[in-house]
C-alpha positions as CSV (number, residue, x, y, z in Angstrom):
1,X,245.1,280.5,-13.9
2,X,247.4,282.0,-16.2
3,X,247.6,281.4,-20.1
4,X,250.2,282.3,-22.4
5,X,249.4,282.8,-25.8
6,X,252.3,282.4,-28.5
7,X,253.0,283.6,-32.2
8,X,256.3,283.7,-33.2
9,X,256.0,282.6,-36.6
10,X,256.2,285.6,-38.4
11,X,258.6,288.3,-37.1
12,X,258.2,291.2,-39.7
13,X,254.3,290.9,-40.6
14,X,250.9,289.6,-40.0
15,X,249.3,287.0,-41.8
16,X,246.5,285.0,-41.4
17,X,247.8,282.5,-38.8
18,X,249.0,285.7,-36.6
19,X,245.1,287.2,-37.0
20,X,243.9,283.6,-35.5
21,X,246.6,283.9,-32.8
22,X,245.4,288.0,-32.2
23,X,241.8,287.1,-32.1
24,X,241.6,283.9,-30.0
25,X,243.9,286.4,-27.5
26,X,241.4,288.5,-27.2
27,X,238.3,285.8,-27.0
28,X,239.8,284.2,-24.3
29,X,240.5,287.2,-22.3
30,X,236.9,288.2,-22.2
31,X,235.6,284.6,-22.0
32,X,237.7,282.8,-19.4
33,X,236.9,283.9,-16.6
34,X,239.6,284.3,-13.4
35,X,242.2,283.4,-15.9
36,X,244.9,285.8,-17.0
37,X,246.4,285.9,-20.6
38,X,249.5,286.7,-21.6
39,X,250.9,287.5,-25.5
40,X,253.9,286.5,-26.6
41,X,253.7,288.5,-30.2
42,X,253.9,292.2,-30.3
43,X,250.6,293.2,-32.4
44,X,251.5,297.0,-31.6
45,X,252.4,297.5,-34.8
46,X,248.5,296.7,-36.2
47,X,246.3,297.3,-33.4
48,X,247.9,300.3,-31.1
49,X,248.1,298.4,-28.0
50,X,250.5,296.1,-26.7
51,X,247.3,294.0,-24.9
52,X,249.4,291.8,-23.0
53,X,252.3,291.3,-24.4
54,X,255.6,289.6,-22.8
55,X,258.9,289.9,-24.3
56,X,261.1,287.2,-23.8
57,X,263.3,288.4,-21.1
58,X,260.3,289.0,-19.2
59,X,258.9,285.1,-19.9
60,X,260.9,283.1,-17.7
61,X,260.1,284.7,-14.6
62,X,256.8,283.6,-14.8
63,X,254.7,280.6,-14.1
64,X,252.1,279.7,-17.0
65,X,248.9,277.2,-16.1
66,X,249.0,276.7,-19.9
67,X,250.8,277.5,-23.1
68,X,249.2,278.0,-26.4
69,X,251.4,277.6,-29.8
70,X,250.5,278.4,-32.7
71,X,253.5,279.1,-34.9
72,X,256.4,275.7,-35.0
73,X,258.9,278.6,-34.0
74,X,256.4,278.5,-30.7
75,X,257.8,275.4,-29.7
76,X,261.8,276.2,-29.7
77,X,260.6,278.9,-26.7
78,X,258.2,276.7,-25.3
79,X,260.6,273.9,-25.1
80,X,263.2,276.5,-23.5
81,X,260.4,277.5,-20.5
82,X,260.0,274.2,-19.4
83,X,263.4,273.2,-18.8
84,X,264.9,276.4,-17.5
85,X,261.9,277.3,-15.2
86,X,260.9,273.6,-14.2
87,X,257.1,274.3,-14.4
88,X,254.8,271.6,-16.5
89,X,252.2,273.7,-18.1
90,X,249.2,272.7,-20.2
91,X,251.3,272.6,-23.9
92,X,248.5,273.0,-27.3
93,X,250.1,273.2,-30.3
94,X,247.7,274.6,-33.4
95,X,249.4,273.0,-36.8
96,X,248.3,276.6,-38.7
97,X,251.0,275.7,-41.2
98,X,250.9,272.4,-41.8
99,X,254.1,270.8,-40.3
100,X,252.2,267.6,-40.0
101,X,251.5,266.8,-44.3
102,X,254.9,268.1,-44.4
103,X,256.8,265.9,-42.0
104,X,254.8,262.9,-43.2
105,X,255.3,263.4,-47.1
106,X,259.0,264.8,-47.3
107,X,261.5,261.9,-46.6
108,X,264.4,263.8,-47.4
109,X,263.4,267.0,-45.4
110,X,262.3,264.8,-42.5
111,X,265.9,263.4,-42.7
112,X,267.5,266.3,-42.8
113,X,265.6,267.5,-39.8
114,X,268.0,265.2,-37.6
115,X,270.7,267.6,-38.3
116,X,269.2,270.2,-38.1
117,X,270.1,271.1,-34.1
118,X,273.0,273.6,-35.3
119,X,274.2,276.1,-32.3
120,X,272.7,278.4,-31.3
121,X,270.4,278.0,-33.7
122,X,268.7,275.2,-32.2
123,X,267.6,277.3,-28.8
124,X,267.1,280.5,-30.3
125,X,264.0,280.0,-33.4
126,X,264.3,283.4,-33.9
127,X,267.5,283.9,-34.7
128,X,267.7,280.6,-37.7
129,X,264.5,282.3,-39.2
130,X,266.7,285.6,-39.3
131,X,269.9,284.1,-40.7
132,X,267.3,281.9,-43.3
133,X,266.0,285.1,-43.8
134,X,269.1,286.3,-45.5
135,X,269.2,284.0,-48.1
136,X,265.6,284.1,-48.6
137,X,266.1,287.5,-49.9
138,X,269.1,287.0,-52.2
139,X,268.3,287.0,-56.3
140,X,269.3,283.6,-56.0
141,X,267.1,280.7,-56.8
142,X,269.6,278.6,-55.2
143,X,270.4,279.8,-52.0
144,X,266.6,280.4,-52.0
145,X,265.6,276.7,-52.4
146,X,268.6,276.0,-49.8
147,X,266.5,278.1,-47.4
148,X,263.5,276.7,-48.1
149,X,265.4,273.7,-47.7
150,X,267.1,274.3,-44.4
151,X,264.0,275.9,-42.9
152,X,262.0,272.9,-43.3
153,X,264.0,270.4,-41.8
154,X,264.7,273.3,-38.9
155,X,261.0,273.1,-38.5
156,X,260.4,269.4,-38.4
157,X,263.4,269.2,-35.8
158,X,261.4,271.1,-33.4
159,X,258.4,269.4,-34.3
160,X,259.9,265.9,-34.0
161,X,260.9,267.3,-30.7
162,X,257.6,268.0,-28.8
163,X,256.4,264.6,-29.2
164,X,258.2,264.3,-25.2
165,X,256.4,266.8,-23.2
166,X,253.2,268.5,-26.0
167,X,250.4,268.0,-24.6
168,X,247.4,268.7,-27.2
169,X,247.6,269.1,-30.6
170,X,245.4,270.9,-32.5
171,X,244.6,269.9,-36.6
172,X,243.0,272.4,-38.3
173,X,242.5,269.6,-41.4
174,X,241.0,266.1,-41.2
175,X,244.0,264.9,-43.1
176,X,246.6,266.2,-40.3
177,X,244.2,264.9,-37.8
178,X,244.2,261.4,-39.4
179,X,248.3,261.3,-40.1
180,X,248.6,263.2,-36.1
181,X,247.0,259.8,-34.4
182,X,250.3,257.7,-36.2
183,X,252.6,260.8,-35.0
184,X,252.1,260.7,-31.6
185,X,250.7,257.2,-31.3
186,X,251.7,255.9,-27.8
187,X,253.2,259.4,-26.7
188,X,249.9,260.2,-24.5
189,X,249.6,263.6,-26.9
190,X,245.9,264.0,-27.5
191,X,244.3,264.9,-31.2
192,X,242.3,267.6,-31.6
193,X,240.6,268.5,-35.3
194,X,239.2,272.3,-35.4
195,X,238.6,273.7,-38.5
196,X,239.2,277.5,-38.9
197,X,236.5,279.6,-39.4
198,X,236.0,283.6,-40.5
199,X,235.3,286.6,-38.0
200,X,232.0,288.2,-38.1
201,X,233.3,291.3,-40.5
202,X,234.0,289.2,-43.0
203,X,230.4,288.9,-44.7
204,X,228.6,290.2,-48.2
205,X,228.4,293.7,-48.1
206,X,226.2,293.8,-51.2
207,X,228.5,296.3,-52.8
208,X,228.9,297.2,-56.5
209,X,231.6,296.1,-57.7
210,X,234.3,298.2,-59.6
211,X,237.3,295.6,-60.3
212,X,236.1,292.8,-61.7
213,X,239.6,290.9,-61.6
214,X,241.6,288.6,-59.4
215,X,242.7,289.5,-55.6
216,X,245.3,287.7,-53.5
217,X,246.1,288.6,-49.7
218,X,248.8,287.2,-47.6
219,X,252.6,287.9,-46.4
220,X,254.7,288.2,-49.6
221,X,257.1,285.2,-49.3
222,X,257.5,283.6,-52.0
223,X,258.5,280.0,-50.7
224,X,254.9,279.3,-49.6
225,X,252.8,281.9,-51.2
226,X,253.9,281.3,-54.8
227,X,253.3,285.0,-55.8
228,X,255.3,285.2,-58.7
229,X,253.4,282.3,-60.1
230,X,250.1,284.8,-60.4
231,X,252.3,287.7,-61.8
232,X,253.6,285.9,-64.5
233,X,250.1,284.4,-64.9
234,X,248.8,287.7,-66.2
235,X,251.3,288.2,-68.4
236,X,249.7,284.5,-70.1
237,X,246.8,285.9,-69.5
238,X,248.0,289.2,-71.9
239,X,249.2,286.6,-74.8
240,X,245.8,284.6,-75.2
241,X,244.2,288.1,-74.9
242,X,246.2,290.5,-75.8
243,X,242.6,292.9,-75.9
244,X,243.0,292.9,-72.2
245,X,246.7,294.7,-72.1
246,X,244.7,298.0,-70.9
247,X,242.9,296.4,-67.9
248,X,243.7,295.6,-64.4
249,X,243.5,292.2,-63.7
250,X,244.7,291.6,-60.7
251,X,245.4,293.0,-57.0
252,X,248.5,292.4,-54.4
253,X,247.5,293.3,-50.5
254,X,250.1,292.7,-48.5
255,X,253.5,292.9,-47.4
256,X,256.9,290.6,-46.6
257,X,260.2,289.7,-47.4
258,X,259.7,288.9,-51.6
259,X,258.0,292.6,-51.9
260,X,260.6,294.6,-54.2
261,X,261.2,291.3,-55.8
262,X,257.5,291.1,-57.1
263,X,257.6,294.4,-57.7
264,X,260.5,294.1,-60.1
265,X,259.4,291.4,-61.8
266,X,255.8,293.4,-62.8
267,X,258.0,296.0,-63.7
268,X,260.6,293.4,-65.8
269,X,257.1,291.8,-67.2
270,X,255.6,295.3,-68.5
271,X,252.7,294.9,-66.3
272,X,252.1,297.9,-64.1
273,X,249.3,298.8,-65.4
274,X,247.6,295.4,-65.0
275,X,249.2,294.4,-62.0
276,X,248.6,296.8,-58.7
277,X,250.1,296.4,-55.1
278,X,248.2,297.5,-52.5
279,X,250.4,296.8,-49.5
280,X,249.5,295.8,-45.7
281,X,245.2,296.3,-45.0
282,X,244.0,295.7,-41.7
283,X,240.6,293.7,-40.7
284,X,238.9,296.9,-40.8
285,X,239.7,298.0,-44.7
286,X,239.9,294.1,-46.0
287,X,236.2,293.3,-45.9
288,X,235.7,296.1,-48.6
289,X,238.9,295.0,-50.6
290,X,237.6,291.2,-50.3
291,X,233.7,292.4,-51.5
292,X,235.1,294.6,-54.5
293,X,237.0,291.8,-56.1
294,X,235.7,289.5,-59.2
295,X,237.5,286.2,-57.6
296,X,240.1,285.4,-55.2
297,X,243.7,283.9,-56.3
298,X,245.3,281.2,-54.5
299,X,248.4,280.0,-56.0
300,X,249.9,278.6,-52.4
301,X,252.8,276.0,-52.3
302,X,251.1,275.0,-49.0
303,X,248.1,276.2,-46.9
304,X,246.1,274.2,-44.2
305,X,244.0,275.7,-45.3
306,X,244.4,279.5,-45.8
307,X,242.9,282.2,-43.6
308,X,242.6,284.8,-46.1
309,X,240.2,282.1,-48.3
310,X,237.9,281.9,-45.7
311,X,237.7,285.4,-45.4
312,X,237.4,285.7,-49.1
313,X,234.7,283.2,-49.5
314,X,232.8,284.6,-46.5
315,X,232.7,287.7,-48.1
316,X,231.0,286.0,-51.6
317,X,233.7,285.8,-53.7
318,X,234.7,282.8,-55.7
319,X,238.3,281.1,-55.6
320,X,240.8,280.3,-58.3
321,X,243.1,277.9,-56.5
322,X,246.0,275.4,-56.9
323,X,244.7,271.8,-57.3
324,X,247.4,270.9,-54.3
325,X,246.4,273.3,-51.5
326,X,242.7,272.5,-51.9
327,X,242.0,271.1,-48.1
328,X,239.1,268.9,-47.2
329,X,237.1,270.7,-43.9
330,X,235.5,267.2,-43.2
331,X,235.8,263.4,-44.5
332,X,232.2,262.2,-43.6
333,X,230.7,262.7,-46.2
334,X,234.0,264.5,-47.6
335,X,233.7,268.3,-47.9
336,X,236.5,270.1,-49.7
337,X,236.9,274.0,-48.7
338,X,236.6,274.6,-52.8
339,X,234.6,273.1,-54.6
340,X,235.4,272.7,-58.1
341,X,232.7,274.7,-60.6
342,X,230.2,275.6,-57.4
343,X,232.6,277.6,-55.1
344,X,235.6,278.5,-58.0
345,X,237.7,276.7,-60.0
346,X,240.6,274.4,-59.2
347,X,243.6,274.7,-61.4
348,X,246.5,272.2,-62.4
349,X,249.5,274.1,-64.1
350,X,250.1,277.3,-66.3
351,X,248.1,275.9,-69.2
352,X,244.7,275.5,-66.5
353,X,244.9,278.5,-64.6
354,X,245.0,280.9,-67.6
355,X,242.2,279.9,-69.2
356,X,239.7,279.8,-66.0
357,X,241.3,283.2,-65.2
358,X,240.1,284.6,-68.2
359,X,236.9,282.4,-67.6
360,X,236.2,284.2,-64.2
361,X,237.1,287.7,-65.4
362,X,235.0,287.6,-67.9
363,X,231.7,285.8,-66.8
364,X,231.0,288.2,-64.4
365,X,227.2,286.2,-63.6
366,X,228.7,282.9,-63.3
367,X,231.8,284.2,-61.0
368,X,228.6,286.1,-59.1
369,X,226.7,283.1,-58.7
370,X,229.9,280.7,-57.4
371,X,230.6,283.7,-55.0
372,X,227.6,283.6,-53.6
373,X,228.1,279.7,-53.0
374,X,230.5,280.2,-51.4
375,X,229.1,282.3,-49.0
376,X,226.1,280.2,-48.1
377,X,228.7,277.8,-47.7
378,X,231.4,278.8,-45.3
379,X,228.4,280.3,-43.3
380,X,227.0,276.8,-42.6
381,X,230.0,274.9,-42.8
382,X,233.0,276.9,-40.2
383,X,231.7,278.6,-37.2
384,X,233.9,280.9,-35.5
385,X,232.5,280.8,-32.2
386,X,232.0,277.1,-31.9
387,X,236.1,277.5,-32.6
388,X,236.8,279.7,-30.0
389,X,234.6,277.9,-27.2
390,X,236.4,274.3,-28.4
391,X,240.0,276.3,-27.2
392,X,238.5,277.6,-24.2
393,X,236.7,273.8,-22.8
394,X,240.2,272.2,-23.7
395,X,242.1,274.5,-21.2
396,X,239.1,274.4,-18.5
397,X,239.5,270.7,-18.8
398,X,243.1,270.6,-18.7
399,X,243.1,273.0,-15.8
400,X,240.7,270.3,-14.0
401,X,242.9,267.5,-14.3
402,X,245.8,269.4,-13.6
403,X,243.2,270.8,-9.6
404,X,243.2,266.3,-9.8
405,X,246.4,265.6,-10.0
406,X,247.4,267.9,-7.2
């Protein structure tokens, strides 16, 4: 049996859907036994090793048992494989950025998405996010938006798109599980919900602390990750208390397209010394960056929901977040991933999150006590392994019925 393994939804870094993508890799490799996996992402660039990994020229020449997506750029390749080559492999497709809430709450973008199939850009996934890319990193707000814009609708083409020949897709929220079962309704696409969960590094260390302030992590691109939102943030913070105009308040790890623009606009804003960038960290340095924090910031125009909270609240830190982006990891009885006062604080606009920033800076116990909550909480809650094993019974089962059908 062979199993190919896709991320091809971010080209220039690694966030947290590309960590899931790395790890489950490397799960299944030493877990599925007389099955061989393939990687179509080159993680060279963070690990060392290419472990597997097939570039695209290489792809078609090759016959896949299954295919594993996990980026909506995934599909546009997928899609390609199985009409050039004629083979009918197992097709998953993970939802790690949350195509489905998107597609079933944006009318106009969902409209627009029947345009969208543009030459060449509709075969070659890679390509569009290059030419969006262009005008993601112009000054202009405009052509920004029209990105945003264009990307979308790009997106929920392809998406619209596997509804003919996906096999399996996977929520990773009971909200895109519940709105999935309309989606595909009749189209013989089974529903899968399976929460994410954190790796075993990312734990209390017990540490003493010495930054008590706020910490985000993530690719720095601003249409979904909202970063300018926490820069300008601080400098609110710095006008209700201007006492604090000495401290640092809040750390940047990480790396993307909208890097030299944040880093403009801290230096535009005066706030370099409050304000530090601590560029890309790897698994092995970001449990100690996660455990030396005061709280976690979250200011996300979308998440489903984010890796790097997990991580965050695995390691017993609390979460300031955006009321939107707060996902429920189970309806019955409902369980949010935050919960408002015992995990962090939830936050509505400008006038909320300053306030309950200076709230969790400064009661140090209290931020303590929610961090620790949130610990206890994740732990009991999102179990990485029982993750992993889910993937690897739905491709022995598919691989069954596929022996049956023969």
């Amino acid at each position: 049996m062979r199993i190919l393994i896709m991320e091809s939804g971010s080209f220039k870094t690694i966030g947290g859907a590309a960590k899931d993508t790395y790890h489950l890799f490397k799960y299944l490799r030493r877990n599925l036994h007389g099955a061989q996996a393939d990687l179509y992402a080159d993680f060279s660039k963070f690990t060392g090793e290419k472990l597997g990994y097939v570039a695209r020229k290489e792809l078609f020449k090759r016959k896949y048992d299954a295919i594993l997506m996990n980026s909506i750029r995934d599909s546009s390749v997928a899609g390609e494989y199985i009409r050039a080559t004629g083979i009918r492999p197992f097709t998953l497709y993970t939802d790690r950025g949350d195509i489905m809430t998107s597609y079933s709450k944006s009318p106009a973008k969902r409209l627009a998405s029947f345009y969208a199939r543009i030459p060449p850009f509709s075969s070659n996934a890679e390509l569009f996010e290059r030419k969006a890319h262009s005008m993601q990193s112009s000054n202009s707000a405009q052509l920004k938006r029209l990105r945003n814009f264009l990307s979308k609708s790009y997106a929920l083409n392809l998406f619209r798109s596997m509804r003919s020949w996906l096999d399996c897709y996977v929520a990773t929220t009971p909200l895109q599980a519940e709105l999935a079962g309309a989606f595909f309704a009749g189209t013989g696409v089974k529903v899968e919900y399976l929460p994410r969960a954190p790796h075993a590094q990312f734990r209390r260390l017990g540490a003493r602390k010495s930054f008590h302030g706020g910490l985000f992590v993530g690719r720095l691109e601003e249409s979904q990750k909202n970063v300018s939102f926490m820069i300008r943030g601080i400098a609110e913070v710095l006008k209700a208390r201007p006492d604090l105009s000495k401290s640092e308040l809040l750390r940047i790890a990480g790396e993307g397209p909208d890097s030299a623009v944040y880093a403009s606009l801290v230096h535009k804003l005066g706030l370099e010394r409050n304000v530090k960038f601590l560029g890309f960290n790897g698994d092995d340095h970001l449990p100690g960056i996660y455990n030396n924090a005061g709280f976690f910031v979250a200011t996300s125009n979308w998440e489903s929901p984010g890796r790097a909270i997990i991580e965050a609240m695995a390691c017993g830190i609390p979460i300031l977040m955006r009321d939107r982006i707060n996902s429920p990891i189970r309806t019955k009885p409902l369980r949010m991933l935050v919960e408002d006062g015992k995990s962090g604080f939830i936050y509505h606009d400008m006038k909320d999150f300053v306030p309950k920033f200076i709230r969790m800076y400064e009661d140090r116990r209290r931020s303590e006590a929610m961090g620790r909550y949130a610990s206890r909480y994740v732990g009991r809650e999102l179990s990485l392994e029982r993750l992993y094993r889910s993937y690897m019974e739905l491709i022995i089962s598919a691989s069954k019925s596929n022996q049956r059908a023969r």
